[in-house]
N, C-alpha and C positions, 0 to 999 in steps of 0.2 A: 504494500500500500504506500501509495507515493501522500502527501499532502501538499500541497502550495496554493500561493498569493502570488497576484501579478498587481507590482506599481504602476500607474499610465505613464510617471516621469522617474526618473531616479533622484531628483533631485529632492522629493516628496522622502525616499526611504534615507538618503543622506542625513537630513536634518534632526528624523526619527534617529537614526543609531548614533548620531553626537550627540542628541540628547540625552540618550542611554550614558554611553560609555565617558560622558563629563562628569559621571557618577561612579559608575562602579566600571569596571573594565570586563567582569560575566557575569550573563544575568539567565536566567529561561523565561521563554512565552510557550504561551499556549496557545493552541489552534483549537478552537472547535466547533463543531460545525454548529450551531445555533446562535452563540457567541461574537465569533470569529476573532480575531489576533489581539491576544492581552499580555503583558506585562506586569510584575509589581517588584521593585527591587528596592532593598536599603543599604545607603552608602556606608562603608567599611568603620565610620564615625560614627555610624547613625545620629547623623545629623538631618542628614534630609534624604528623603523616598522618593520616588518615581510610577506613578502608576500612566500606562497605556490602555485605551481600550479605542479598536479599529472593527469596527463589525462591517459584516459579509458585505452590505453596504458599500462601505468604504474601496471595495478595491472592484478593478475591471475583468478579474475571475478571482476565485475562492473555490478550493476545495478541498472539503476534510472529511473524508467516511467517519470519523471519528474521534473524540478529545484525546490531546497529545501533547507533553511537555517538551520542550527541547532544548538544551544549553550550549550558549554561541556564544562566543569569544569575542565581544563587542569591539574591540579594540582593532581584531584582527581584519573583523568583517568593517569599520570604517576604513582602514587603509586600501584594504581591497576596492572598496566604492571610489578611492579616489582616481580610478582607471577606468572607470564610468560617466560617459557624459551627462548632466546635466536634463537633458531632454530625453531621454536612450529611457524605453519601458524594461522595467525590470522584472522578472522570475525568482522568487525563493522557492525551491521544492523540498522537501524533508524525506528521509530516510528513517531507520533505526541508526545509522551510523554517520550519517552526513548532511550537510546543506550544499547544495547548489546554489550558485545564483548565476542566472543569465541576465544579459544582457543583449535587446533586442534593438537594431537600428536597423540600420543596409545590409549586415550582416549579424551574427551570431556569435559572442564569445562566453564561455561557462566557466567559470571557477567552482570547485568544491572544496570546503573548507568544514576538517571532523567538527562532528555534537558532542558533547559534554554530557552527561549524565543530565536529564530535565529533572528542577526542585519542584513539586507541585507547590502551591501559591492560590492565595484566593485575594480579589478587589477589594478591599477592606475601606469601610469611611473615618476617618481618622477622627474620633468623639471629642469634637473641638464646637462648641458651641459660640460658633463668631457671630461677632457684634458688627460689624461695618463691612463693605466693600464697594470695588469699585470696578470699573469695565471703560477699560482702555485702548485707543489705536495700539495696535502689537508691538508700532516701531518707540513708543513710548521709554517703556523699561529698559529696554538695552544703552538709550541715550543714557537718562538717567543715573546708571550704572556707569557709563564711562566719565559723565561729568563728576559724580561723587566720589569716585577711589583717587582723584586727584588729589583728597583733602583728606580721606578718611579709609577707616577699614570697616567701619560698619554704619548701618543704614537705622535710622528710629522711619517708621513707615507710621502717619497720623492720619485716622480718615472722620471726617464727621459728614453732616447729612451737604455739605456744601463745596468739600473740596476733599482731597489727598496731600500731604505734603512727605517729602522726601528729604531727612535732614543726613548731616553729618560733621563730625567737630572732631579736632583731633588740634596738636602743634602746631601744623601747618594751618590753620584756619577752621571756618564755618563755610557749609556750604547749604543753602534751602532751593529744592524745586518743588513748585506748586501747581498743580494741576487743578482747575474749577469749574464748575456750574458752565462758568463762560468760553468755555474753552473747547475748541472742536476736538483737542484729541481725546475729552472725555466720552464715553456712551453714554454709559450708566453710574449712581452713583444711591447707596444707601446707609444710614446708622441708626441701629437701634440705639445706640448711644456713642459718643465720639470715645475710638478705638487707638491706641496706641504700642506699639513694640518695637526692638531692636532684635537688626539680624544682621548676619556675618552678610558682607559686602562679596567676598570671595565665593560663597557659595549661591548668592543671586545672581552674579555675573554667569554661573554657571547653566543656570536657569534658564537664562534669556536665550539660549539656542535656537527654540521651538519658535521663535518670532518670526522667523523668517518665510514660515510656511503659513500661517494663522492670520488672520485678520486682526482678532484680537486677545488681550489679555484680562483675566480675570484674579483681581486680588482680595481676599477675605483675611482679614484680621480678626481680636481679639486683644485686649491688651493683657500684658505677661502670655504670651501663649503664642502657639506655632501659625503660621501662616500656608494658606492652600493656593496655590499658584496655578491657573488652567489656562490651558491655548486648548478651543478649540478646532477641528481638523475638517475640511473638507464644506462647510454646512449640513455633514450628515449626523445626525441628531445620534445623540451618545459618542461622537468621535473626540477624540481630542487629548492632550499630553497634560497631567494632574503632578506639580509636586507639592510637598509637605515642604517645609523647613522650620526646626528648631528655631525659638527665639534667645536672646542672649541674656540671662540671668542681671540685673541692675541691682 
């Protein structure tokens, strides 16, 4: 029994396995056939998690007789994709022992690269009862993140029912960016009561991968308490890359 997914761009499964492997370097997914392609992994700090979920939906074929775990060497298989163009539709098929991936343009090139023993893993909601968030143009965070480690190593992330603000202090300075009501790169914005936390700057930078595929980004807080971080995938409803991250003890 073979299992596989086909990407329509490669540039779509790129983004997926840097997201992964900016975290942990092996992870397993599962394929199955009601489901279709999930993820859940925590980094080696457990500092912060990664959940995927890509249903049948999501892709331009899918097929799985049956649920299956499988573990891939994220690291290996991002290097590999960097020999893949950009626009080139991609193939994963699964084995007991193997993963292929093709690559599909004017011609046909296959890599197979061994499986790892698959962890079984279940989607879990992380029991955080957040107070605020906010729903962002995608390319928001990544700015945000590169203007603030100028000054600082970590992030206090403030949201009330009117804006978001992005602070950071350190020797070198203060730095605030403020996103608002007014502001087109906000969508959405809600607080049941105005939310407050600090998080490693180093490990949001990490985060912000998934932006480049995603329209937009979704932030929930809670103050003292970890934050859920989602891009979702495609406009197809249930898609999209979910992480957790630890907040920093004050």
């Amino acid at each position: 029994m073979v299992n596989r997914v086909v990407f329509e761009e490669a540039s779509t499964l790129k983004a997926i396995v840097d997201a992964v492997e900016a975290l942990v370097g092996e992870a397993s997914i599962k394929l199955d056939p009601e489901e279709g392609l999930s993820l859940a992994a925590l980094d080696p700090s457990k500092t912060a998690m990664i959940q995927i979920l890509l249903p049948r939906t999501y892709f331009i074929e899918f097929e799985a007789e049956e649920s299956g775990f499988y573990g891939i060497n994220f690291t290996d298989l991002s290097k590999l994709l960097k020999r893949v163009k950009a626009k080139e539709r991609v193939e994963l098929s699964f084995t007991e022992s193997a993963m292929n991936v093709t690559a599909m343009n004017s011609y046909r090139k296959t890599f197979e690269l061994p499986l790892m023993a698959g962890e079984p893993f279940e989607l879990k909601t992380l029991k955080v009862d957040f107070k605020a968030g906010v729903r962002l143009d995608s390319d928001v965070l990544p700015g945000v993140v590169k203007d603030l480690k100028i000054i600082g190593s970590d992030v206090e992330i403030y949201i009330d029912q009117e804006k978001v603000e992005f602070k950071t202090t350190s020797d070198r300075g203060k730095a605030t960016i403020t996103v608002g009501k007014e502001d087109r790169a906000l969508i959405d914005i809600w607080a049941d009561e105005p939310s407050s936390s600090i998080y490693n700057m180093a490990y949001l930078e990490k985060m912000t991968k998934p932006a480049k595929i995603s329209e937009e980004t979704d932030i929930e807080i809670k103050t003292q308490a970890p934050m859920k971080l989602t891009y979702p995938l495609g406009g197809i409803e249930g898609a999209g890359i979910t992480y957790y991250l630890a907040h920093l003890q004050v």
